[in-house]
Backbone bond lengths (Angstrom), bond angles and torsions (degrees), N, CA, C in turn:
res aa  C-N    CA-C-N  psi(-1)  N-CA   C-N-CA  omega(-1)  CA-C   N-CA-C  phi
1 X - - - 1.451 - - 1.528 110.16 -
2 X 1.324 109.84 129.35 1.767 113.44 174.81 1.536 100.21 -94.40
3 X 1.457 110.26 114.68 1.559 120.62 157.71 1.379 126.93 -87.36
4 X 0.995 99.61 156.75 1.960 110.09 -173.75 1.356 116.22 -135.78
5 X 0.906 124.08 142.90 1.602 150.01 166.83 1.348 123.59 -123.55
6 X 1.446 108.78 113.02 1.738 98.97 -172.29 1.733 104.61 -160.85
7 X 1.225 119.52 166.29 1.235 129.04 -166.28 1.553 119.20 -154.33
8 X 0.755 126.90 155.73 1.646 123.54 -161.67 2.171 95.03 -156.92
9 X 0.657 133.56 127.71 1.488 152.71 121.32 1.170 126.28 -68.56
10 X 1.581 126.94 93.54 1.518 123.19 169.66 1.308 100.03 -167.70
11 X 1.414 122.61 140.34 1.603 135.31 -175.07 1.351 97.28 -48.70
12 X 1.692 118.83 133.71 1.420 132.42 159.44 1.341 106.30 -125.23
13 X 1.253 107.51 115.15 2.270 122.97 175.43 1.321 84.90 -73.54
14 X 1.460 154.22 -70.36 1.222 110.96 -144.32 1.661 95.24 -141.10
15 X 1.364 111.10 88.20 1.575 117.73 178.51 1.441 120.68 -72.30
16 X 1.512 127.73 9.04 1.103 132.34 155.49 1.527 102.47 -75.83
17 X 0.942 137.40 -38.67 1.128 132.65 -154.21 2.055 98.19 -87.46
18 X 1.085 91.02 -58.90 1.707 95.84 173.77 1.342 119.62 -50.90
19 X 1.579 114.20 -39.39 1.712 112.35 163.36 1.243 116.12 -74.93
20 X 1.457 116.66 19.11 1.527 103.70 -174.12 1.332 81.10 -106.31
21 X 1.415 118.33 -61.58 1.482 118.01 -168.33 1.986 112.34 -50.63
22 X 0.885 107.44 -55.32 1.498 120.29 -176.42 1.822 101.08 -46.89
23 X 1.444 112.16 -47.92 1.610 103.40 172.96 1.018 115.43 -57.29
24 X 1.388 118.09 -42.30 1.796 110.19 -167.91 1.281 126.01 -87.08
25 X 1.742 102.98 5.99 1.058 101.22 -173.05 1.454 105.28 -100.78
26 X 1.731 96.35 -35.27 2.040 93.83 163.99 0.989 122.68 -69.58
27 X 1.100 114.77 -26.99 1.718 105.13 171.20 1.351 132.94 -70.55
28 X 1.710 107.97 -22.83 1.652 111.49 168.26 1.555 107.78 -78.05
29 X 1.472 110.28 -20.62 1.736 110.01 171.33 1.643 122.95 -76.51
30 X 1.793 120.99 8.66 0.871 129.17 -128.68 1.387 131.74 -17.75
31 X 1.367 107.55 95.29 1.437 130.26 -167.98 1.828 110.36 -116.31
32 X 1.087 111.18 132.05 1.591 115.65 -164.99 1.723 91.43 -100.92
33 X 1.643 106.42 160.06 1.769 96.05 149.88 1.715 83.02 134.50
34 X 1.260 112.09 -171.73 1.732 124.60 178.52 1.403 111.23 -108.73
35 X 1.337 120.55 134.11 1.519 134.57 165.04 1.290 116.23 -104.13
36 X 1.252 122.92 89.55 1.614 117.66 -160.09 2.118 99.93 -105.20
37 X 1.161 116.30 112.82 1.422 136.52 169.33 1.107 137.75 -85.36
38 X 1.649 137.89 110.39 1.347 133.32 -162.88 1.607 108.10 -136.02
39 X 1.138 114.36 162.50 1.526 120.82 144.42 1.293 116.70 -19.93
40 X 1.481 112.29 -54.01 2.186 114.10 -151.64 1.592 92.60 -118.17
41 X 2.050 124.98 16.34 1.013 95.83 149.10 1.817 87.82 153.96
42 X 1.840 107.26 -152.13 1.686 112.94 169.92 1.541 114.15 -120.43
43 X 0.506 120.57 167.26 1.968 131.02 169.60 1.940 97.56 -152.60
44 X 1.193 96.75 119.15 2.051 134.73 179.53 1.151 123.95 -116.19
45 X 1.558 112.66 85.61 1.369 94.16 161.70 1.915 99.98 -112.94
46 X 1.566 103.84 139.45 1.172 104.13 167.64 1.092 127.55 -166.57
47 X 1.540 139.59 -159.10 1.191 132.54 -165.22 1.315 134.42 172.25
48 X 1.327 140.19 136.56 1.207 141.03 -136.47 2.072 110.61 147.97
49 X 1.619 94.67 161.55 1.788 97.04 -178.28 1.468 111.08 -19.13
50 X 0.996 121.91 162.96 1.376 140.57 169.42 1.689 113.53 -63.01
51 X 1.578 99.09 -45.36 2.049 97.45 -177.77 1.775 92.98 -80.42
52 X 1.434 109.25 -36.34 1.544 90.88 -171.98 1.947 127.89 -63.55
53 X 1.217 87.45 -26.19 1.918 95.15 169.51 1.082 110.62 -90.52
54 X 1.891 140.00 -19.71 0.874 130.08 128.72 1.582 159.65 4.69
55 X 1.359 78.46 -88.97 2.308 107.37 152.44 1.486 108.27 -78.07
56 X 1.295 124.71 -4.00 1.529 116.44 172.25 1.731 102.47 -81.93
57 X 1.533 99.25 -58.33 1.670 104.72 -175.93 1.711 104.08 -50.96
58 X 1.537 112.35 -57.55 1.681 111.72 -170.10 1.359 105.51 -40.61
59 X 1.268 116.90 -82.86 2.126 126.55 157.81 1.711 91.47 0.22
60 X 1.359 99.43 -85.45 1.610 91.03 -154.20 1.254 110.49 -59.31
61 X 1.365 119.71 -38.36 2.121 111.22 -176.30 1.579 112.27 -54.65
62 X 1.509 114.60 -16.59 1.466 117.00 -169.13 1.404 100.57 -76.57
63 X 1.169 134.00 -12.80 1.750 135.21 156.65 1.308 97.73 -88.19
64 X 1.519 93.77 138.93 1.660 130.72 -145.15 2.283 77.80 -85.81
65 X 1.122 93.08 -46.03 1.874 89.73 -178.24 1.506 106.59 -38.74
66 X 1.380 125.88 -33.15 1.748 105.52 -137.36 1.829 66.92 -152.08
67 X 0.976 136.82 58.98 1.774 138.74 167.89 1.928 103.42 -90.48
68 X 2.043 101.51 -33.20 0.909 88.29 -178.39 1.769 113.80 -126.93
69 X 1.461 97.42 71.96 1.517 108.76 -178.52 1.098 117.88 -113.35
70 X 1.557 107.82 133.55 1.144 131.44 -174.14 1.418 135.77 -100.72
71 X 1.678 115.47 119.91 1.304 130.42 -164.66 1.460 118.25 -89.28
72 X 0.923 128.36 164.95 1.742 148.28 -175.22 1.996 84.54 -142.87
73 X 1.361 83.07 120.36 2.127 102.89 156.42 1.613 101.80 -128.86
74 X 1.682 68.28 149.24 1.859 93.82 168.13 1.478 101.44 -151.23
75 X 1.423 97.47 157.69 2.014 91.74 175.19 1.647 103.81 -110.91
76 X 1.046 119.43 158.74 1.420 128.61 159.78 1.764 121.64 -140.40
77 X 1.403 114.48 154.70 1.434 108.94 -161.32 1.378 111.07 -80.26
78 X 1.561 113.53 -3.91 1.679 119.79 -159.96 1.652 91.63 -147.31
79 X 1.186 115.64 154.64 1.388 136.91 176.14 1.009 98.96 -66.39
80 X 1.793 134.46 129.90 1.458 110.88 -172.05 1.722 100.97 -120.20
81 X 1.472 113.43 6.71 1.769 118.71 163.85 1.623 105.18 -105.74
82 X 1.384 92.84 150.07 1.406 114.03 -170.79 1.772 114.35 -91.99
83 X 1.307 102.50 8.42 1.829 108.20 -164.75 1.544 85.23 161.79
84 X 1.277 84.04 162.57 1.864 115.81 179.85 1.373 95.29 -95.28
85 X 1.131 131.73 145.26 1.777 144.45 174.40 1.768 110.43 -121.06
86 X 1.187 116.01 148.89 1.575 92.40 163.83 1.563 87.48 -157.00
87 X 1.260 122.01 146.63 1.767 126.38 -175.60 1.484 95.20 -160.92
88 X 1.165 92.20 148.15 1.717 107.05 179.86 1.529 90.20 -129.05
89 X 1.449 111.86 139.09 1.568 131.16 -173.92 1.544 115.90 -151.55
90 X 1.112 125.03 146.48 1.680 126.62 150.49 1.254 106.12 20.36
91 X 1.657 98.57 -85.81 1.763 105.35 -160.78 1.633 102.84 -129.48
92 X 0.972 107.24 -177.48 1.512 120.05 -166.79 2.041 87.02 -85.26
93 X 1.049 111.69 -51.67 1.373 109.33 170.77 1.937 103.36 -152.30
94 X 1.569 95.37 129.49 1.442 117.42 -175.91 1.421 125.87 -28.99
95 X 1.366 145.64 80.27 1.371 122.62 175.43 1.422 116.66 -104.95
96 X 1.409 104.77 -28.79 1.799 120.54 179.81 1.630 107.40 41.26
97 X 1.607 86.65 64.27 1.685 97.74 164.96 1.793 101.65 -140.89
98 X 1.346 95.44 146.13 1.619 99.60 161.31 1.525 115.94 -71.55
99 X 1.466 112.67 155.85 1.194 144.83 176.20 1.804 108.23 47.04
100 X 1.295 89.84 52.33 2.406 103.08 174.51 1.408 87.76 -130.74
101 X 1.315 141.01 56.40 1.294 145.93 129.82 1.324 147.03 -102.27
102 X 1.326 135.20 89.08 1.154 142.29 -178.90 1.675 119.27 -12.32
103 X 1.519 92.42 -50.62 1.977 112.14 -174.22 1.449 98.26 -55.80
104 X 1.399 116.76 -48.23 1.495 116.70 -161.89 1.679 108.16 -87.19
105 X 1.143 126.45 -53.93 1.344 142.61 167.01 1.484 143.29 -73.05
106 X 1.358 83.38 -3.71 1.837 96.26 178.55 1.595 106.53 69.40
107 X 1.187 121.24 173.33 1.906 112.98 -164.34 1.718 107.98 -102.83
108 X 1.353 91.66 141.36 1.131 107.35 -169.70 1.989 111.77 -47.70
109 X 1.402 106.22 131.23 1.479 103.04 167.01 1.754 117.89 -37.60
110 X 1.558 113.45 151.63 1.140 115.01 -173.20 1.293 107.43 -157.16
111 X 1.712 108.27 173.37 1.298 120.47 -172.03 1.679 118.62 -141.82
112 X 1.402 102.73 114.88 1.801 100.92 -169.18 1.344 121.46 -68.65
113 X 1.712 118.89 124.85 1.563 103.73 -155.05 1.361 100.82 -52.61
114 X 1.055 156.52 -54.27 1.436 145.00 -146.00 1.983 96.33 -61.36
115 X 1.052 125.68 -36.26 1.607 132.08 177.62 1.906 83.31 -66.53
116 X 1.181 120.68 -78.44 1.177 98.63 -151.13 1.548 102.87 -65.12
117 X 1.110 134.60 -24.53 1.615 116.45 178.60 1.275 122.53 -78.57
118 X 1.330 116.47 18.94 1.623 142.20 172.25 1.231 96.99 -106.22
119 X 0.999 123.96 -25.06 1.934 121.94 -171.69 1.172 101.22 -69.96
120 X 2.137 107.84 -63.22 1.350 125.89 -140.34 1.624 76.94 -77.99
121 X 1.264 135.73 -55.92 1.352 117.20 175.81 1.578 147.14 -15.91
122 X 1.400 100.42 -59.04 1.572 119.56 151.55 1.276 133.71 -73.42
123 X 1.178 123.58 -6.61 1.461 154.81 -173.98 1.944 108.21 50.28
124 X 1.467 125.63 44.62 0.915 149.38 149.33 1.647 120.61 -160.32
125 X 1.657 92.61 165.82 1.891 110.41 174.42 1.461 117.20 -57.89
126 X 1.261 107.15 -178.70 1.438 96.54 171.33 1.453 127.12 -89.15
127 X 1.407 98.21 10.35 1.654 113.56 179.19 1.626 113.23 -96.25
128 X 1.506 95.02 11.60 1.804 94.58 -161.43 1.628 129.73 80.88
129 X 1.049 105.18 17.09 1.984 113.38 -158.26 1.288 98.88 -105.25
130 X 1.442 131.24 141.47 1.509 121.57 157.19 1.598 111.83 -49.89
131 X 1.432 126.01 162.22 1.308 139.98 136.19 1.175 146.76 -85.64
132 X 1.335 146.44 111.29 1.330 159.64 -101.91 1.720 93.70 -147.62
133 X 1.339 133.02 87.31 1.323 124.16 169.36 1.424 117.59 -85.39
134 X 1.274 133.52 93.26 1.338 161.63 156.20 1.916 119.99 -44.03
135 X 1.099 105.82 74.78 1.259 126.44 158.15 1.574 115.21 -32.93
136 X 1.340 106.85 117.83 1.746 88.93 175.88 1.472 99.32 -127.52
137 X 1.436 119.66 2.48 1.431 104.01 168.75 1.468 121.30 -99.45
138 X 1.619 125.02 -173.86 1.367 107.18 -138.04 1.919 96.19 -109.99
139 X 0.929 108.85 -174.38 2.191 102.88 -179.67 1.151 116.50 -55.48
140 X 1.325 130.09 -15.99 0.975 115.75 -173.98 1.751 108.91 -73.58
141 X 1.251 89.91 -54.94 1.662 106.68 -179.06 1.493 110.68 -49.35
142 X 1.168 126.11 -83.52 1.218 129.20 -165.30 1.545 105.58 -69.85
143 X 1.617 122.44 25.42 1.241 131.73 170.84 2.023 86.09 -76.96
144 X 0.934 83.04 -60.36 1.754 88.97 -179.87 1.392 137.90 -46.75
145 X 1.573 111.96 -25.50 1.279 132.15 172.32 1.417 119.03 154.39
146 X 1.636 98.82 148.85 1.925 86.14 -167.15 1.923 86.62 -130.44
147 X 1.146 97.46 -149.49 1.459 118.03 156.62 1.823 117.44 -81.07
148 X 1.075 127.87 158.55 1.235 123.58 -178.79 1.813 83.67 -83.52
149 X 1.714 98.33 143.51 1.269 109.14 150.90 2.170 98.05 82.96
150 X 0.858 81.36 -32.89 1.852 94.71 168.21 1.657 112.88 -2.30
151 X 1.355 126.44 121.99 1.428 100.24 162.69 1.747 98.94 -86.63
152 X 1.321 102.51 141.95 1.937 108.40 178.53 1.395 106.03 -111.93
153 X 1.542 135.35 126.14 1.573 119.36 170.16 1.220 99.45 -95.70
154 X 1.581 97.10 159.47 1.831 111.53 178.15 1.753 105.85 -61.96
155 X 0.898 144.50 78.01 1.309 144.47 -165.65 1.069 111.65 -125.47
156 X 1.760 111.70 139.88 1.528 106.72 176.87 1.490 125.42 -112.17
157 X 2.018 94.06 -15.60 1.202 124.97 178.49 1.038 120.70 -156.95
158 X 1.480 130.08 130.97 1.704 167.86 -177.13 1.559 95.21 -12.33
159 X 1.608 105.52 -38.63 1.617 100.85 -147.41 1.558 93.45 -95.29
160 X 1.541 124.15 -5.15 1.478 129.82 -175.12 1.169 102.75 -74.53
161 X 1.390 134.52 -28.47 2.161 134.08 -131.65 1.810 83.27 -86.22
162 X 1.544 133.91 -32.00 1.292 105.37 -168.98 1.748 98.58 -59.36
163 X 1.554 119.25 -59.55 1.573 101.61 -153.64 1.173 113.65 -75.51
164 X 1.742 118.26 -14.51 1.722 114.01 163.04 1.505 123.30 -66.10
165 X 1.391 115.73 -21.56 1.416 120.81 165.98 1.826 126.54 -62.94
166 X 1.677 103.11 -23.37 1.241 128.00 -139.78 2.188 86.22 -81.70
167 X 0.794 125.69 -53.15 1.527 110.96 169.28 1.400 132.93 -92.43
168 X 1.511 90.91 44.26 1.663 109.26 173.70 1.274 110.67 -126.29
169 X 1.462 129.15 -14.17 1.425 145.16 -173.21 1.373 87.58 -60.81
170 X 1.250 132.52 -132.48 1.383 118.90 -172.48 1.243 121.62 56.44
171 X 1.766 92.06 -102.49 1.519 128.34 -154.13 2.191 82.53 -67.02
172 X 1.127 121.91 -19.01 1.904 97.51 -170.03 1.356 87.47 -105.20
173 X 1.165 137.40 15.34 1.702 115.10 163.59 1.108 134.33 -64.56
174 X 1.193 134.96 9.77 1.597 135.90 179.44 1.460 94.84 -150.05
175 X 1.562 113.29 17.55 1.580 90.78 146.59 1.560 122.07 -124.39
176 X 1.130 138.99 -142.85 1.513 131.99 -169.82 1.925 98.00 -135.28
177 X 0.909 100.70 72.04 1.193 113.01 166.86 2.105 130.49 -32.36
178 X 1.046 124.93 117.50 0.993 125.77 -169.76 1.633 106.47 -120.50
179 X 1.428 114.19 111.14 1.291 119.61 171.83 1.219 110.49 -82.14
180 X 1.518 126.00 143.23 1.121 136.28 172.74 1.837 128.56 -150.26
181 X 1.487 117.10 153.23 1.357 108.49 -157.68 1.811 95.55 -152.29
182 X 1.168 109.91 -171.61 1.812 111.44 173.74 1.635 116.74 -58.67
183 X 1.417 110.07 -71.83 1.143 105.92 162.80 1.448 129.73 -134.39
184 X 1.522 115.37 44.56 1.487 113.64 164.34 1.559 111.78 138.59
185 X 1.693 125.04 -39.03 1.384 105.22 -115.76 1.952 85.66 -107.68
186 X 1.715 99.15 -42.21 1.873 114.99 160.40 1.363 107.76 -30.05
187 X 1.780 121.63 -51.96 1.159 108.01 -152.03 1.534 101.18 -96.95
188 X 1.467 115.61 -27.68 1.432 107.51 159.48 1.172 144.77 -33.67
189 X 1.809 103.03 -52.04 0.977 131.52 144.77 1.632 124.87 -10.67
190 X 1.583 99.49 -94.61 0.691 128.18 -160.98 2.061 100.89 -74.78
191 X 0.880 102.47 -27.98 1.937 94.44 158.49 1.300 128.88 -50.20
192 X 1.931 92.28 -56.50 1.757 92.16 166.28 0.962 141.80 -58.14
193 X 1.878 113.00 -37.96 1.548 106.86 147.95 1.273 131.76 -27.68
194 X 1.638 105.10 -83.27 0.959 123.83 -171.33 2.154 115.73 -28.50
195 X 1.229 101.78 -40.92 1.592 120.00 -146.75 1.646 91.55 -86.85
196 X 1.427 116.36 -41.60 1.493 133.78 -178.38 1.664 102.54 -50.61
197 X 1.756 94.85 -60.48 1.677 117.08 172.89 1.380 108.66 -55.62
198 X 0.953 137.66 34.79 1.261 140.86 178.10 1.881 133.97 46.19
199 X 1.449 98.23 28.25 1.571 122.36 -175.84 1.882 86.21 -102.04
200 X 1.595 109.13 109.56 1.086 116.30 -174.61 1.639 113.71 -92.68
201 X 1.343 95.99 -10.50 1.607 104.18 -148.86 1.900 99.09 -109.20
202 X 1.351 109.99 17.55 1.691 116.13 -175.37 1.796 99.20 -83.13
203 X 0.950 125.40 135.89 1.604 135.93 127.24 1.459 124.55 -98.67
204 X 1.354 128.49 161.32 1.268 134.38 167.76 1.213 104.27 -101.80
205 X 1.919 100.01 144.79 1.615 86.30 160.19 1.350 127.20 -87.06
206 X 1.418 125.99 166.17 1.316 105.77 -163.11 1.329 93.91 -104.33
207 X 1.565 100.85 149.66 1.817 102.71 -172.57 1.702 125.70 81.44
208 X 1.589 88.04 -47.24 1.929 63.55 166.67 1.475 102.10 118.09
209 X 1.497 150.14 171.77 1.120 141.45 157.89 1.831 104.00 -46.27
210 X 1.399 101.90 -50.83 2.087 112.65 -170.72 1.533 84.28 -51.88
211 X 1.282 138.39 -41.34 1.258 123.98 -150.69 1.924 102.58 -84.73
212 X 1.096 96.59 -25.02 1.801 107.67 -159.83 1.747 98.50 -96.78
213 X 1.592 116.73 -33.80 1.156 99.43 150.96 1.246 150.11 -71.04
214 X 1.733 114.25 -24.48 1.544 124.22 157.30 1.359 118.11 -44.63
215 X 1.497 119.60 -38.14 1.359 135.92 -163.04 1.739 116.47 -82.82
216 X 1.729 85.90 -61.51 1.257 84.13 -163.86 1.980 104.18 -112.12
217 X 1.445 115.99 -4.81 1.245 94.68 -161.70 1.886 119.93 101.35
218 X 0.718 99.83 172.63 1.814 120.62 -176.24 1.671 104.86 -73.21
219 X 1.474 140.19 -22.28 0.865 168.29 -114.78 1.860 84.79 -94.41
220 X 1.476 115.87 99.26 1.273 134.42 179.80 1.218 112.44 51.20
221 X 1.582 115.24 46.14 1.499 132.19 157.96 1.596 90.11 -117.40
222 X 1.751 88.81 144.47 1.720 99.90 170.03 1.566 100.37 -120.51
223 X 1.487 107.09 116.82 1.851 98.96 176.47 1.469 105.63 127.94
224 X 1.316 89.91 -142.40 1.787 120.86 -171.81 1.405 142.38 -147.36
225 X 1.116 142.10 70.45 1.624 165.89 -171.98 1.936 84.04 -7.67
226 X 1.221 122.41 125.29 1.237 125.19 174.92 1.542 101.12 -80.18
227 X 1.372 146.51 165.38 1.204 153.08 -179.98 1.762 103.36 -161.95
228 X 1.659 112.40 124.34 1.297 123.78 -173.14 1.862 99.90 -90.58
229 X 1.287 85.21 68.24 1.672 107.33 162.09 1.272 127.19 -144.17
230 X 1.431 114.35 -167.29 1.816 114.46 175.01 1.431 106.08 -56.86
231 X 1.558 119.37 -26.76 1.792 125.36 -155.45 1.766 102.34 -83.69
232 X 1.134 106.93 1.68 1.565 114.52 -166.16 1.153 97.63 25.70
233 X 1.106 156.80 -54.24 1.588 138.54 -169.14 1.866 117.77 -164.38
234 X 0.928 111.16 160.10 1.396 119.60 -154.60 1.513 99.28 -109.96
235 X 1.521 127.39 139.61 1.579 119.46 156.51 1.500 102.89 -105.96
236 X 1.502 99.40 171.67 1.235 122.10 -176.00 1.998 131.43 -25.71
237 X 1.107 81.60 -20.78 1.538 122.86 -168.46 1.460 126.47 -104.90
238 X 1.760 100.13 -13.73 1.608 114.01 150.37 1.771 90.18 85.19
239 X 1.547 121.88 10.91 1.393 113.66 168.62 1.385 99.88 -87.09
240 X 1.543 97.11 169.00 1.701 120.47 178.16 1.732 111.89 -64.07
241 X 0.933 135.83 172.39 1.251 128.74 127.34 1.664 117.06 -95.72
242 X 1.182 145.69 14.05 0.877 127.82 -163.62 1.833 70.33 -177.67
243 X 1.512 115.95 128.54 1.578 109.64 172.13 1.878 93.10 -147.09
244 X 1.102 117.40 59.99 1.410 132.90 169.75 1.640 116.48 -94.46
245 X 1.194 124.20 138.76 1.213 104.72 -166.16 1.876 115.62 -84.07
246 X 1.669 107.67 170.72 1.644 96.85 -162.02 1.524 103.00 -99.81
């Protein structure tokens, strides 16, 4: 099975209508996984044959919105969703804060893992500054594996990280802070907050752990990227921990 991870930011007028089309179209590809639909855009994780997620992505790049969207693959030996899902909501994922939108603010500053695994290497930026790797997902996840040295908040949910962040400000002001999440969209998120809130010194990483492991490897990660599927979590190496079928 070829899996996907992907995300898109771009104004949608009528995302009922786009989650209607987008279901029927994975489902005639029979493709398992979540199609999540908003106002400020999509969030995809899914999965199925190789030509069928294939002709799903081609289909979708042929709208001028999502021509330039970007995927994360992994393979697994077993289907690891149990049914196709598709919901249109609020946000692509929950934060219910002002000014953590791409549409309105343009995208959060960032850092290409191969730059940041040149950082964590030297154990500063290229400005001379320590680095601050900023966890934005919640215990469960990074129960599984984080960054070495990681700050992690006690969190159970997306929309908690402003007031768990809130007596750590301080102590990350003179370093260059790097938000980070599974694949992108939390820590994006959560940059723009942050940066709006007057934390000048945040980047995102770009892509995500999925993105930094395609790139760079395991390379000052300890563990395994959690994934809300059959695979419960991913190593460095983009295998399952668990590749049984769902």
């Amino acid at each position: 099975m070829l899996n996907i991870a992907a995300y898109h930011f771009v104004s949608i007028d009528q995302p009922d209508d786009l989650a209607k089309v987008l279901h029927e179209r994975a489902d005639a590809a029979g493709l398992r996984g979540t199609i999540l639909v908003a106002g400020e855009g999509i969030n995809l994780f899914l999965a199925g044959e190789d030509d069928a997620i294939h002709g799903f992505l081609d289909a979708l790049r042929e709208d001028a919105r999502f021509a330039d969207l970007l995927v994360k693959f992994s393979h697994s030996r077993a289907q690891p969703f149990g049914r196709l899902k598709t919901k249109v909501k609020p946000e692509i994922i929950s934060f219910r804060r002002d000014n953590a939108s791409p549409l309105s603010d343009g995208r959060a500053p960032m850092v290409e893992p191969h730059t940041l695994a040149r950082w964590l290497d030297q154990g500063f930026d290229d400005a001379g500054k320590p680095v601050v790797m900023l966890d934005t997902r919640n215990r469960e996840e990074f129960g599984y594996g984080t960054f070495t040295g990681a700050l992690t908040l006690p969190i159970d949910n997306f929309t908690d990280l402003p007031q768990a962040l809130q007596p750590h400000r301080d102590a990350l002001r003179d370093a260059t802070v790097v938000s980070f999440c599974t694949g992108g969209i939390r820590c994006e998120k959560a940059a723009l907050w942050m940066q709006a809130d007057g934390m000048r010194n945040v980047l995102q990483l770009d892509g995500g752990i999925l993105g930094y492991f395609e790139q760079v490897g395991g390379r000052h990660y300890d563990g395994r990227c959690f994934v809300f599927d059959g695979r419960v979590a991913l190593d460095p190496q983009l295998q399952p921990l668990v590749d049984d079928a769902a």
